[in-house]
Structure formats: structure tokens, C-alpha cells
Backbone as CSV, one residue per row, in Angstrom:
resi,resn,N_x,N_y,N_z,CA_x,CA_y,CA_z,C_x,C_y,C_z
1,UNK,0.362,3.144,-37.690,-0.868,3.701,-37.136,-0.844,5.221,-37.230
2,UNK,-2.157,5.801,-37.303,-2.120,7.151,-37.357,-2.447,7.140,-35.572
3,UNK,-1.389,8.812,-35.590,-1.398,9.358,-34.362,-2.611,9.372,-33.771
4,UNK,-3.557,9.525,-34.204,-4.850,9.796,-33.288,-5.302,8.468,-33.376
5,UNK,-5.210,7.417,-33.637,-5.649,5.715,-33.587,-4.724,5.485,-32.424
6,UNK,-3.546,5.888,-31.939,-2.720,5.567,-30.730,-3.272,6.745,-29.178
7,UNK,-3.458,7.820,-29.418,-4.105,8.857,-28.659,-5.475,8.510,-28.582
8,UNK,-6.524,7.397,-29.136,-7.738,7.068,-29.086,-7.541,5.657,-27.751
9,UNK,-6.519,5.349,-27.644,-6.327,4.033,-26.805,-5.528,4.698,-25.995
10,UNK,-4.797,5.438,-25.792,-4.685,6.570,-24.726,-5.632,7.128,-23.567
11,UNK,-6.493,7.919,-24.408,-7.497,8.019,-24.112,-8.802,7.513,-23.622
12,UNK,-8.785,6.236,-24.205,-9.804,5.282,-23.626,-9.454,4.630,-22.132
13,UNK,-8.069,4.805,-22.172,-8.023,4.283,-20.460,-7.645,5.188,-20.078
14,UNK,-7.175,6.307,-20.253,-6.967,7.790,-19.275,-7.642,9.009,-19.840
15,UNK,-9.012,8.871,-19.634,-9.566,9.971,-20.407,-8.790,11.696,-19.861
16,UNK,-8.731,12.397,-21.049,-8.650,13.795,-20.243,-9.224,15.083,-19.272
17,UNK,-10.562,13.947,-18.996,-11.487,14.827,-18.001,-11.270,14.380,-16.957
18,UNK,-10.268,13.354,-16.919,-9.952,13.245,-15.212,-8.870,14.122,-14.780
19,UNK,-7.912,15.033,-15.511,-7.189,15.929,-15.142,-7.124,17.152,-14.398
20,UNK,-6.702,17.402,-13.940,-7.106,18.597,-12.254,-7.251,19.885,-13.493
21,UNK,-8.163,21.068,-13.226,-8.396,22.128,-13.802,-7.011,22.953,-14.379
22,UNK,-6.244,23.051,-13.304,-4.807,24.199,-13.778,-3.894,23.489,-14.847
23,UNK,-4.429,21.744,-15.036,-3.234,21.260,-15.903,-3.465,21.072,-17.269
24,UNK,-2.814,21.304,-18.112,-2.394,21.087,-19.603,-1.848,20.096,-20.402
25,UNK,-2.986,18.582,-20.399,-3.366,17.737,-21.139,-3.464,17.636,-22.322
26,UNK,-3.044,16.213,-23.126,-3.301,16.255,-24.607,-2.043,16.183,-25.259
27,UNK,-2.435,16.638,-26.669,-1.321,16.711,-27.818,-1.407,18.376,-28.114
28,UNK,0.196,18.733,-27.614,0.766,19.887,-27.505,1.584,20.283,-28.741
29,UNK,1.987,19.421,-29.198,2.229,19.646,-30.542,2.538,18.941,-31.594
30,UNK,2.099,18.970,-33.008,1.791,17.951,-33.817,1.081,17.806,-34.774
31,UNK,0.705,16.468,-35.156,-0.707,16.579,-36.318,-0.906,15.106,-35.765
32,UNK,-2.432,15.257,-35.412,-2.670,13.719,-35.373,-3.130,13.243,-36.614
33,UNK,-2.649,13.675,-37.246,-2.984,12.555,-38.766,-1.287,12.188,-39.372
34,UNK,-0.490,12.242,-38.226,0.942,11.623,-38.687,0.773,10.530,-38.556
35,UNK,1.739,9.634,-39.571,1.998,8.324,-39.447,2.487,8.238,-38.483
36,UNK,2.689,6.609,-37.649,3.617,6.681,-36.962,3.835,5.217,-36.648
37,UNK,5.195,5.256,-36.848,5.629,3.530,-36.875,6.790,3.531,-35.342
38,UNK,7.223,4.550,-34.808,7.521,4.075,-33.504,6.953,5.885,-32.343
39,UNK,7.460,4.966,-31.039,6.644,6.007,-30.001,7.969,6.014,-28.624
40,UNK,8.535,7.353,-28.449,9.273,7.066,-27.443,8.475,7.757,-26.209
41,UNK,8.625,7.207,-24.979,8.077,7.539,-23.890,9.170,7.917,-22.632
42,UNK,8.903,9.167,-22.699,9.683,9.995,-21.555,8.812,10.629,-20.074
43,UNK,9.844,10.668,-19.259,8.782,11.683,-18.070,8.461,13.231,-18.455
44,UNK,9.709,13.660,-18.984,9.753,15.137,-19.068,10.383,15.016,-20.802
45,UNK,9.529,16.254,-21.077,10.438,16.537,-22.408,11.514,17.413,-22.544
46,UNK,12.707,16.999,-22.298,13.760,17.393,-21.872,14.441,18.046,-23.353
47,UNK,15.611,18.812,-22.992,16.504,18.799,-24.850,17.004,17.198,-25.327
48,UNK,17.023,16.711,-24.030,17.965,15.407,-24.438,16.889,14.505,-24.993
49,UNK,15.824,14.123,-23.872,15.023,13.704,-24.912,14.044,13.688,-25.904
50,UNK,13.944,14.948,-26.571,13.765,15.203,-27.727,14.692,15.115,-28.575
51,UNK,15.947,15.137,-28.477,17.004,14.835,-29.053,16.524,13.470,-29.488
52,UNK,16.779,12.224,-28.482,16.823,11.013,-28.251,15.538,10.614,-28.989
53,UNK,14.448,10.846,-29.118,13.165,10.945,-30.034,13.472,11.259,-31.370
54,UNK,14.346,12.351,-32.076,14.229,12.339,-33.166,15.562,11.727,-33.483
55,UNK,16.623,11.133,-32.623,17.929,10.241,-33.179,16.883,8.744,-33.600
56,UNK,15.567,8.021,-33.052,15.668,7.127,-32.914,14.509,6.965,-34.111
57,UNK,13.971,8.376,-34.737,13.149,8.038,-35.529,11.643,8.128,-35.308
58,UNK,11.292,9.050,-34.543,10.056,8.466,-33.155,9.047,10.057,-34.386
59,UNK,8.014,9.378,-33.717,6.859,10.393,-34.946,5.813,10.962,-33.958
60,UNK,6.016,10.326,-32.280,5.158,10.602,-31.203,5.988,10.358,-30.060
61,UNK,6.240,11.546,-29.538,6.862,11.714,-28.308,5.830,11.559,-27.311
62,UNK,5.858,10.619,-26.037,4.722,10.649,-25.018,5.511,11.413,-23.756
63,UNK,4.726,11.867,-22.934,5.450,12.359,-21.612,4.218,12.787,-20.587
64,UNK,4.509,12.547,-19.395,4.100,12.538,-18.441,3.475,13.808,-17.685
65,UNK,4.826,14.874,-17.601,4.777,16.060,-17.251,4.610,16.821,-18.798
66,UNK,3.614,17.679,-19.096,3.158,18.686,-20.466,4.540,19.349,-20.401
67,UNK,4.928,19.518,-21.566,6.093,20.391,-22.186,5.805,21.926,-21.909
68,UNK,4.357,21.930,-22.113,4.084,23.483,-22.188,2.905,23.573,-20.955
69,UNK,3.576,24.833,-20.263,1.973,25.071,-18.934,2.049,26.434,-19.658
70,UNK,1.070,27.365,-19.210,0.687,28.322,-19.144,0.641,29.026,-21.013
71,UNK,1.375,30.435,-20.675,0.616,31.348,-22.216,2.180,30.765,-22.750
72,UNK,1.931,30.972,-24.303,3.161,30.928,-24.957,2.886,32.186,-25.828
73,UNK,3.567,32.919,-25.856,3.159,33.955,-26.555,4.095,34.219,-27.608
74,UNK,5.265,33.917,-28.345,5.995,33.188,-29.189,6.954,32.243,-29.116
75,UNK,7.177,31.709,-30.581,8.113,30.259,-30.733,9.409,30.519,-30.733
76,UNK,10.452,30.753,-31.019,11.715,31.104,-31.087,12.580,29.951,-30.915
77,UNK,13.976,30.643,-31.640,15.085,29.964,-30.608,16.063,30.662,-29.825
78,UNK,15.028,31.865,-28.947,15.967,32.029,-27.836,15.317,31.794,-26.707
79,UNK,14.206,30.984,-26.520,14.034,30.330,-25.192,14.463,28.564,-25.295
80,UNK,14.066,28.036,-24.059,14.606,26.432,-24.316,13.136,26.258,-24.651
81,UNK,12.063,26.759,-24.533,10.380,25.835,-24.697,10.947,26.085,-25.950
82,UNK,11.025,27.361,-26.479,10.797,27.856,-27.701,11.625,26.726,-29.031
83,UNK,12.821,26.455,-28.532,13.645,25.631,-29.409,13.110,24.266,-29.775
84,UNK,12.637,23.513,-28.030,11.825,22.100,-28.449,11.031,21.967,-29.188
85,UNK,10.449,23.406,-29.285,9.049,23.151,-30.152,9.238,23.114,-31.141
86,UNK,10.213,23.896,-31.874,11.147,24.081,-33.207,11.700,22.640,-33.920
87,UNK,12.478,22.291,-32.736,13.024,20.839,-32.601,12.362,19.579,-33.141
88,UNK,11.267,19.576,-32.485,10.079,18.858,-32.444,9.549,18.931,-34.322
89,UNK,9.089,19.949,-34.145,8.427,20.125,-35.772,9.302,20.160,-36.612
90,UNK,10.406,20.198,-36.894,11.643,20.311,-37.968,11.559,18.295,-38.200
91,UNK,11.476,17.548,-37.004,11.652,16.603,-37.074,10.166,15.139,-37.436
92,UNK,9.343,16.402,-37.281,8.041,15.861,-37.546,7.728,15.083,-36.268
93,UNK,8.009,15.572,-35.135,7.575,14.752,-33.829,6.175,15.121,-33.330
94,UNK,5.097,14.759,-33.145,4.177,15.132,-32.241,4.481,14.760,-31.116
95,UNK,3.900,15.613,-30.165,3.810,15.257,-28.579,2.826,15.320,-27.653
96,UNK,2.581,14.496,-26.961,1.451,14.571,-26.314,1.452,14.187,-24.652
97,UNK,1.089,14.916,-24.127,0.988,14.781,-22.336,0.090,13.547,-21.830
98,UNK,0.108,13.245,-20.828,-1.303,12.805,-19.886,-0.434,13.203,-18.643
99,UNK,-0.572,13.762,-17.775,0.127,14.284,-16.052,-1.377,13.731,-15.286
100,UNK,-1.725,14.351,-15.086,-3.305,14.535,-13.754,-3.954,13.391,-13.632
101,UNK,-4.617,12.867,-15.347,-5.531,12.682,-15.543,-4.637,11.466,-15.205
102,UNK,-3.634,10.375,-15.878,-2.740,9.407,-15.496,-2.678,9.063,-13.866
103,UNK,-2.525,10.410,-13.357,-2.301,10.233,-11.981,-3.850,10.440,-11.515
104,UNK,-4.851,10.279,-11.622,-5.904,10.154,-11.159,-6.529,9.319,-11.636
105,UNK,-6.768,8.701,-13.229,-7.661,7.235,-13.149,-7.121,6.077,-13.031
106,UNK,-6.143,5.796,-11.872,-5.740,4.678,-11.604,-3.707,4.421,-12.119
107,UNK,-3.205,5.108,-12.944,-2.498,4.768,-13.360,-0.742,4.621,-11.765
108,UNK,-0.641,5.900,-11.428,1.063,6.028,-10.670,0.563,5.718,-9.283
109,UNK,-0.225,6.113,-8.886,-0.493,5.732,-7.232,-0.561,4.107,-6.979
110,UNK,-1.570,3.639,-7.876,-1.530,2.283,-7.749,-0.769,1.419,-8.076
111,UNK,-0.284,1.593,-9.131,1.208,1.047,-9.081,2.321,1.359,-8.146
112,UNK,2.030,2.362,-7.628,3.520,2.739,-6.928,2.692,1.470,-5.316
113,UNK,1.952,1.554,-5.199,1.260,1.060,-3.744,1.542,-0.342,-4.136
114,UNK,1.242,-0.906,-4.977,1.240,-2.755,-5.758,2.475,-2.608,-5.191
115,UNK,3.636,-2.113,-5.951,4.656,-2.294,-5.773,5.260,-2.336,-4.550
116,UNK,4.924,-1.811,-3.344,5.524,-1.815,-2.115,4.341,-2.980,-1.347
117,UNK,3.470,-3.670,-1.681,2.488,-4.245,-1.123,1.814,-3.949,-0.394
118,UNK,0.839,-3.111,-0.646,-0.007,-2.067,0.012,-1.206,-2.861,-0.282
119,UNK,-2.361,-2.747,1.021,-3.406,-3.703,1.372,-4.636,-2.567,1.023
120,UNK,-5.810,-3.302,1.287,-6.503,-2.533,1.508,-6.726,-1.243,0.602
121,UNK,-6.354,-0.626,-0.310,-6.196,0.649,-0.549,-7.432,1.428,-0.801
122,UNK,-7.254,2.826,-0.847,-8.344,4.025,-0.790,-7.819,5.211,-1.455
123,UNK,-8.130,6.037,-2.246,-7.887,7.218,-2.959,-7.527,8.140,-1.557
124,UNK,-6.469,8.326,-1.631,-5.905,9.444,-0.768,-6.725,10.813,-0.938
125,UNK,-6.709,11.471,-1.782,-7.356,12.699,-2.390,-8.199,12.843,-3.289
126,UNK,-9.574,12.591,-3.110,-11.077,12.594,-4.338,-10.864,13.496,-5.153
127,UNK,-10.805,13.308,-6.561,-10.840,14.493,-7.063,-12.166,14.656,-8.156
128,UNK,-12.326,13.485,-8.683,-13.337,13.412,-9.524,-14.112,11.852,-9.937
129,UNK,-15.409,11.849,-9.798,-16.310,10.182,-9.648,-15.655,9.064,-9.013
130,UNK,-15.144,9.853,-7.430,-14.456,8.375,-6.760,-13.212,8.182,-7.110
131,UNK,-12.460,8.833,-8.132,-11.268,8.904,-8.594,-10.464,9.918,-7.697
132,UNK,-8.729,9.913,-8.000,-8.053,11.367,-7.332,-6.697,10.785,-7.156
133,UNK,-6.233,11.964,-6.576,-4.330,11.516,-6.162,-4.086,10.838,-4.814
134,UNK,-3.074,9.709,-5.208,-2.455,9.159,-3.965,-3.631,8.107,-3.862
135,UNK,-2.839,7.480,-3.056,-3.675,6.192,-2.025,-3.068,5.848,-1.245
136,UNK,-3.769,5.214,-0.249,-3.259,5.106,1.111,-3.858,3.321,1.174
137,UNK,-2.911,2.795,1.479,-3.049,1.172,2.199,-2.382,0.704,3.203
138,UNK,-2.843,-0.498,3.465,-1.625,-0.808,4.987,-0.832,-2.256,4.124
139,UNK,0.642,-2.278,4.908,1.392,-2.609,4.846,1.101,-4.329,5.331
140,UNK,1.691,-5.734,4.468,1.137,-6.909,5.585,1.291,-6.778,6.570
141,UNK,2.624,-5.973,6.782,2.653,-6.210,8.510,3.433,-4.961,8.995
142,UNK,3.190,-4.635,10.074,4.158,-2.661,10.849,5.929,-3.201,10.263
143,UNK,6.120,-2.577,10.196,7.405,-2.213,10.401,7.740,-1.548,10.697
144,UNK,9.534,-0.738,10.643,9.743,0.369,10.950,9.976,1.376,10.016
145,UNK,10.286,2.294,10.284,10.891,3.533,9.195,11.762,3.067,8.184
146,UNK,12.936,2.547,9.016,14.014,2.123,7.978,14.000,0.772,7.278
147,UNK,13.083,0.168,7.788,13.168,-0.908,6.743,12.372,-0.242,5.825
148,UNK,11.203,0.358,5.683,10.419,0.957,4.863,11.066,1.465,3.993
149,UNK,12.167,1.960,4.158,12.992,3.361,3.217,13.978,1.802,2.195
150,UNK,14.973,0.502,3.353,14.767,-0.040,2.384,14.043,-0.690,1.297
151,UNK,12.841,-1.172,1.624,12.105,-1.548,0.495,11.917,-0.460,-0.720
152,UNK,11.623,0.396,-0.294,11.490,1.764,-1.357,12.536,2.051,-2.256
153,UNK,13.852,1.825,-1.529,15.067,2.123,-2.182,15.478,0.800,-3.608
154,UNK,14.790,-0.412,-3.304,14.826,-1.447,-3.714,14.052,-1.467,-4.957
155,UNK,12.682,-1.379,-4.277,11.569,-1.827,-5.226,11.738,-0.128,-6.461
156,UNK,12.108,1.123,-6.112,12.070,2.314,-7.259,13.672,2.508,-7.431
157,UNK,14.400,1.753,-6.956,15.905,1.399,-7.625,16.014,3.040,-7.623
158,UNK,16.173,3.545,-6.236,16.293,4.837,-5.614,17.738,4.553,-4.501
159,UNK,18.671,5.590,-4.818,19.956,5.257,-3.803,19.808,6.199,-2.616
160,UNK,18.834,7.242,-2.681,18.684,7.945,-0.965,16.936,8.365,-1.354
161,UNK,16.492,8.213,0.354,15.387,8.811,0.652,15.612,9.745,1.690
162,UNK,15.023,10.833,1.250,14.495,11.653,2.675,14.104,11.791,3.605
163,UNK,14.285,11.536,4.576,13.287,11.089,6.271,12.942,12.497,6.754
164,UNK,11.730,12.810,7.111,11.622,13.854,7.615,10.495,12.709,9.620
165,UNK,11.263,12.119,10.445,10.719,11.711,11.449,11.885,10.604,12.130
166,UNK,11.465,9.851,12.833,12.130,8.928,13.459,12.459,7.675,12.813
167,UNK,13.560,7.312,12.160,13.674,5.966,11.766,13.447,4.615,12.573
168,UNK,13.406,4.719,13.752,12.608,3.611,14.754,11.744,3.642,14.987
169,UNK,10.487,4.925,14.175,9.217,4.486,14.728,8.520,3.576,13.802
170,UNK,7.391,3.199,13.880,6.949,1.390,13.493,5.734,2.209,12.579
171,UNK,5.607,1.894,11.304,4.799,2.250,10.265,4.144,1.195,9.601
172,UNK,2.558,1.196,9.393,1.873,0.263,9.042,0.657,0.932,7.854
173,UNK,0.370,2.164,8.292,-1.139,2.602,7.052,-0.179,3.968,6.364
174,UNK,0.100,3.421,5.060,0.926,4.127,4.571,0.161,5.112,3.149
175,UNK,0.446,6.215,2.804,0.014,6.824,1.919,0.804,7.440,0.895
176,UNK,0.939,7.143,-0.531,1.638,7.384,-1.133,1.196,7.927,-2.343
177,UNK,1.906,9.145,-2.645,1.969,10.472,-3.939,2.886,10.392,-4.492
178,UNK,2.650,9.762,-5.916,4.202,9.571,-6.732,4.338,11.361,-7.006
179,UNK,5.252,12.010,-7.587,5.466,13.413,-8.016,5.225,14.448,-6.400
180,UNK,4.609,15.627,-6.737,5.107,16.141,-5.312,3.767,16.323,-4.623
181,UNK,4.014,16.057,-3.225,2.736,15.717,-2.668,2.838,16.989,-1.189
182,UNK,3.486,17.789,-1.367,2.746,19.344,-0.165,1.296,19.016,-0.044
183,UNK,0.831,19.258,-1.168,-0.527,19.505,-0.646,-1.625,18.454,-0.616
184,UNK,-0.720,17.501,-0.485,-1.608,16.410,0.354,-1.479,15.861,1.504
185,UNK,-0.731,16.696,1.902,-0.319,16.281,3.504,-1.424,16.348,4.490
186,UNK,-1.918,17.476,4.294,-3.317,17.108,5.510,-4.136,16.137,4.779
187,UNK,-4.719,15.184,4.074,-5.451,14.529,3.278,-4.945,13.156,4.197
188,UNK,-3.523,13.141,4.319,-2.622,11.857,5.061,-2.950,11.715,6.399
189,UNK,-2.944,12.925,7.119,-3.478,13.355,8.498,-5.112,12.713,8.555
190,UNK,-5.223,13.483,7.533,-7.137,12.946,8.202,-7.790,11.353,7.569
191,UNK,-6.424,11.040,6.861,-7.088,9.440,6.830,-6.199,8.593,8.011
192,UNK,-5.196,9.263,8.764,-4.764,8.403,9.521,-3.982,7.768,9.246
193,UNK,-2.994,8.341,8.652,-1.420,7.351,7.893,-0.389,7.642,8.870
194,UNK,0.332,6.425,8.999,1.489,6.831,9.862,2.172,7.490,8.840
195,UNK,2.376,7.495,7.463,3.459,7.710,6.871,3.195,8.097,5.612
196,UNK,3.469,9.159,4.623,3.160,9.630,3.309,4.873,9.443,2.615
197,UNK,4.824,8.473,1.806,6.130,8.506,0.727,5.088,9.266,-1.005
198,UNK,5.964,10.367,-0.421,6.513,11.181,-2.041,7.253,11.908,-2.509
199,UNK,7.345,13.435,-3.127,8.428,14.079,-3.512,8.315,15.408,-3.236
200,UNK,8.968,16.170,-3.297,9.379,17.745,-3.226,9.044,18.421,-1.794
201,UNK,9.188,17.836,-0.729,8.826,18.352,0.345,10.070,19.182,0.946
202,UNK,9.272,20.638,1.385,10.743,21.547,1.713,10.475,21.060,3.423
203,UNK,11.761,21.728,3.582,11.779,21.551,5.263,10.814,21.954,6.167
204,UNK,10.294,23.204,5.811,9.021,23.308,7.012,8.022,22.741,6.496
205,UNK,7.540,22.541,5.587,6.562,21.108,5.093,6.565,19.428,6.198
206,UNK,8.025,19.526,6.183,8.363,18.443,6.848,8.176,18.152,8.347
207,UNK,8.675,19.365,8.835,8.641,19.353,10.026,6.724,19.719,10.596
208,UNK,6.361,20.541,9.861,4.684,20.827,10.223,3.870,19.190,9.998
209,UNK,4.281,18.491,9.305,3.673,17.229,8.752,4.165,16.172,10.186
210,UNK,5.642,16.078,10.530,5.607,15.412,11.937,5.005,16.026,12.988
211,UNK,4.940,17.095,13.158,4.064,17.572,14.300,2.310,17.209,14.606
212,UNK,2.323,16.610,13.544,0.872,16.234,13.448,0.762,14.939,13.379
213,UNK,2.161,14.371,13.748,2.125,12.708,13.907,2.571,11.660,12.765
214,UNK,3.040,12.348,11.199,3.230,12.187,10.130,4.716,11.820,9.971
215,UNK,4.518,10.780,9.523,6.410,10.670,9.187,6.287,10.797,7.828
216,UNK,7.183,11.570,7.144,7.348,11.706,5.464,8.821,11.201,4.878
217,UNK,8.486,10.573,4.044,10.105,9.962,3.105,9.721,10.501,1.989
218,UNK,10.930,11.914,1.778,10.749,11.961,0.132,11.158,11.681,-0.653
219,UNK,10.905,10.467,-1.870,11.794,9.668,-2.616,12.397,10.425,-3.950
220,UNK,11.724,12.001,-3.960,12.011,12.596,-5.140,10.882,12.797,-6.321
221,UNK,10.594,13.527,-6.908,10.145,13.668,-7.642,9.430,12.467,-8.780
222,UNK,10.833,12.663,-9.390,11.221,11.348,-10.563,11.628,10.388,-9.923
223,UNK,11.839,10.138,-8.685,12.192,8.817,-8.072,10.901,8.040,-7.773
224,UNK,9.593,8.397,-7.676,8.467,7.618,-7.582,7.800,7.697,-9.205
225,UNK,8.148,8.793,-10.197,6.982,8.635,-11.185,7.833,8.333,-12.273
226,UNK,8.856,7.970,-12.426,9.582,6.994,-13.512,8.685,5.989,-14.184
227,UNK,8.581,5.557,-13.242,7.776,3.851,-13.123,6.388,4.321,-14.236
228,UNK,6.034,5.652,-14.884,5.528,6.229,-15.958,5.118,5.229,-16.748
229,UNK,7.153,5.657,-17.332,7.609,4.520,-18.441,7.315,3.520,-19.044
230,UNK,7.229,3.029,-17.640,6.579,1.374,-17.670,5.769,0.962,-18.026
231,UNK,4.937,1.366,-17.263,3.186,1.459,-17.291,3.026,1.981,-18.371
232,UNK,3.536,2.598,-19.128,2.827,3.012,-20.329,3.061,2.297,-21.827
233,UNK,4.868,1.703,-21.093,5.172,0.528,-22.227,4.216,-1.077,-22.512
234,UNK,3.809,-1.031,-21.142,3.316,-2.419,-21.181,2.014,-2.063,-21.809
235,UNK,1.251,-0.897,-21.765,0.029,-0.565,-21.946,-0.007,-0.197,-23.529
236,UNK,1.043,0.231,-24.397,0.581,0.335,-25.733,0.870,-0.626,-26.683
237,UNK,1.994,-1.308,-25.701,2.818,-3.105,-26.630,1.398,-3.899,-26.872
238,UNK,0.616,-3.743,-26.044,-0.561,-4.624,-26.077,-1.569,-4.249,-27.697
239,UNK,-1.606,-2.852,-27.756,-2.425,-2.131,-28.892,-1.686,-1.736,-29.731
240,UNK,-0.589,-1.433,-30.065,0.356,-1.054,-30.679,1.749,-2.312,-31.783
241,UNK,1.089,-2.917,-32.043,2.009,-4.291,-32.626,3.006,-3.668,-33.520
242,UNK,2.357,-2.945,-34.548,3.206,-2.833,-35.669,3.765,-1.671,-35.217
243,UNK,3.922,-1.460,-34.031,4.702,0.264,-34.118,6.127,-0.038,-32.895
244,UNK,6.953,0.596,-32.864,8.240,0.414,-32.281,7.672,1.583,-31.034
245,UNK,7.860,0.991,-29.709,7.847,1.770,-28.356,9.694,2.002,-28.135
246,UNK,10.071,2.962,-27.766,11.182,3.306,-27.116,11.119,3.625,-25.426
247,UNK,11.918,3.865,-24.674,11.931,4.249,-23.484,13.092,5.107,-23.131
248,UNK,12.547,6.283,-22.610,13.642,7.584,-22.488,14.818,6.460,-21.648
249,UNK,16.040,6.663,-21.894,17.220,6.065,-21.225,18.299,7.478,-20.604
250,UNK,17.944,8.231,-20.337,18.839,9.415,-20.548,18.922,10.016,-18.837
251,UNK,18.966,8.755,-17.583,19.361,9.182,-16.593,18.369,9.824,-15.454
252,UNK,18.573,9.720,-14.290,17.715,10.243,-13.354,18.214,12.209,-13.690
253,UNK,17.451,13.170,-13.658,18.177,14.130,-14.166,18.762,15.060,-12.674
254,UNK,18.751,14.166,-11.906,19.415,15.238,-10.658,20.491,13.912,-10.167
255,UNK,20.773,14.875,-9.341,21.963,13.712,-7.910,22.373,14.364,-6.482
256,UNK,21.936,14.038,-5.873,22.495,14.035,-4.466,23.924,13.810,-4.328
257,UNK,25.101,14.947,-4.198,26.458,14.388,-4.152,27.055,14.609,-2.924
């Protein structure tokens, strides 16, 4: 398939106008008129996996988080952007993002909510035609904190969560932001969640968010939006026959020691 016949079915279920204004969507670098007989799918475009993309033969690198934000004002190889990009084109890789727009027409929130059995659900944060980040559902039945943290630990095959509240208090309307969710914390407040599971929350984040009645578990970053991967494998195996999907294998990239 040519690159832009795979970025056309991309696109048709995650268009790029659902992406928040500051973010940097699309194919970042490339030719969409490359062939392409396989596709590896990563969160981040890392050295390793761009490495791992051009060991395996791959003609379209996908990723989650854009390789490139802001100005680039040259290519080189004395930065690390500068080298991937080098990397990339020496090897004939195109690459292409979806971040926002993924996380707003349906794709990481709702899966991450399916997955813990979340009822009811509602767009946590509107961002565009009824669409947006996060969702919030209730649980079949209250529980507490810590069983919550186990299911989480289970179902995103996560070995620690973050508690920022009481592990005995009893949680039932839960709201969840795969990637990092600061600034949806009041959004959680005013729909009335006992509880927001997501990532990058610093300590006074944490503590201002219980004071307002909020219990927060942060599962990490990449510990809720992995599950990318997935969703994106099952979604091009379907349109994609004759082409080889890969899946980044190259490790959670942090650790708690």
C-alpha cells in the first residue's frame, strides 16, 4: 500500500481536526507516496525505536506522541531530534503522529474506561462537536481505593500506582485521562468524581486535588497510554492485509527503583 492509502484510513477514524490547537499532528516526516509493506507502531519515537523500525524493515513509523513540537530550525547530528530525523530518512522511514486528535475522537479514554468497567460514561473535558479528553463513568459497584489501584495494576499490567488520598475511602464515579491529566483536575471536581486515574501529577497538584474531595492515582504517563499500541494494531490488521504491523517491544522507558 502506498503511505497515504494507510494515513487515508487513519484519518477516516481519527480525523486531524479533532486535535487541541498547540498540538502537532500528521506525517512529520516522509513521502506519502512510499511503498509500504510493513508499519511499526510505537508511543514515542524514541532512538531505540527508530532503530527497531528500520532493523525490522518498517517504511511507516506510527506514534502517538509527534516526534517534533514546536520550530525546528535545523537538521543535524548534533541534536537527538536532529539525528532521528536523519535516521529516519537515510532509512526511508516516514512518520506520522495522531496524539489529541486519538485522544479526543474516541480512541485512549474509552478504552482505558472499557477496560476497568466503567458505566455510564461522559466526555470528561468537551473539546470539540461533543468530543474531548477523559471520561468519567461509574464503577458496577463502590469500592475502595485499594482495590481500585488493584484492578488498574492488573488490567494496564502496571507494578506501582500513585495514591495521592486515602486508600480506605470507597470510590464509585471515576474519571479517567490516559497521558497527563493537571489540567483536568477541576473538570473531575465539577462532574463529581470521587476519583481521577492518570499521569504526571506533581505533589501540590495532588494535594490541591484532595482538598477538593478528589482522590488521584497516578498510573504514569505510559502506564495508561501504551494500550495506543493496541488499539491501533487491531485497527489497521482489519485494512491493512497485505502489509506487516509491528509493535514497539522496547520496554516501559522509566522505573520506579
Amino acid at each position: 500500500m502506498r503511505c497515504q492509502d494507510i494515513l487515508d484510513k487513519i484519518e477516516a477514524r481519527y480525523p486531524r481536526k479533532y486535535a487541541c490547537d498547540w498540538d502537532n499532528v500528521g506525517l512529520l516526516a516522509g513521502s506519502r507516496e512510499r511503498e509500504v509493506d510493513t508499519v511499526y507502531i510505537a508511543l514515542d519515537a524514541t532512538d531505540e525505536v527508530v532503530d527497531a523500525a528500520a532493523e525490522c524493515g518498517a517504511q511507516l513509523l506510527l506514534t502517538h506522541h509527534p516526534m517534533i513540537f514546536g520550530k525546528v530550525d535545523r537538521v543535524n547530528d548534533e541534536t537527538v531530534l536532529g539525528r532521528k530525523i536523519l535516521k529516519l530518512i537515510e532509512h526511508g522511514i516516514a512518520c506520522y503522529a495522531m496524539h489529541t486528535n486519538f485522544d479526543t475522537i474516541g480512541g485512549m479514554a474509552k478504552e482505558a474506561a472499557a477496560m476497568l468497567g466503567l458505566q455510564n460514561m461522559e466526555v470528561l473535558e468537551e473539546t470539540k462537536d461533543g468530543e474531548g479528553i477523559g471520561e468519567v463513568g461509574y464503577l458496577p459497584a463502590a469500592t475502595t481505593v485499594t482495590a481500585l489501584v488493584v484492578l488498574i495494576k492488573e488490567k494496564f499490567d502496571l507494578k506501582n500506582v500513585i495514591l495521592y488520598g486515602n486508600p480506605n475511602d470507597t470510590v464509585e464515579k471515576i474519571a479517567i485521562c490516559p497521558g497527563s491529566g493537571k489540567s483536568v483536575i477541576n473538570e473531575a471536581v465539577q462532574k463529581k468524581a470521587d476519583c481521577l486515574i492518570t499521569g504526571d501529577i506533581g505533589h501540590h497538584e495532588g494535594l490541591d486535588a484532595n482538598e477538593m474531595g478528589l482522590t488521584i492515582l497516578d498510573a504514569s504517563h505510559y502506564g495508561l497510554e501504551h494500550i495506543f499500541m493496541h488499539i491501533m494494531y487491531e485497527y489497521l490488521k482489519g485494512y491493512c492485509m497485505d502489509v506487516e504491523i509491528g509493535i514497539a517491544d522496547v520496554g516501559v522507558p522509566f522505573s520506579i527503583l
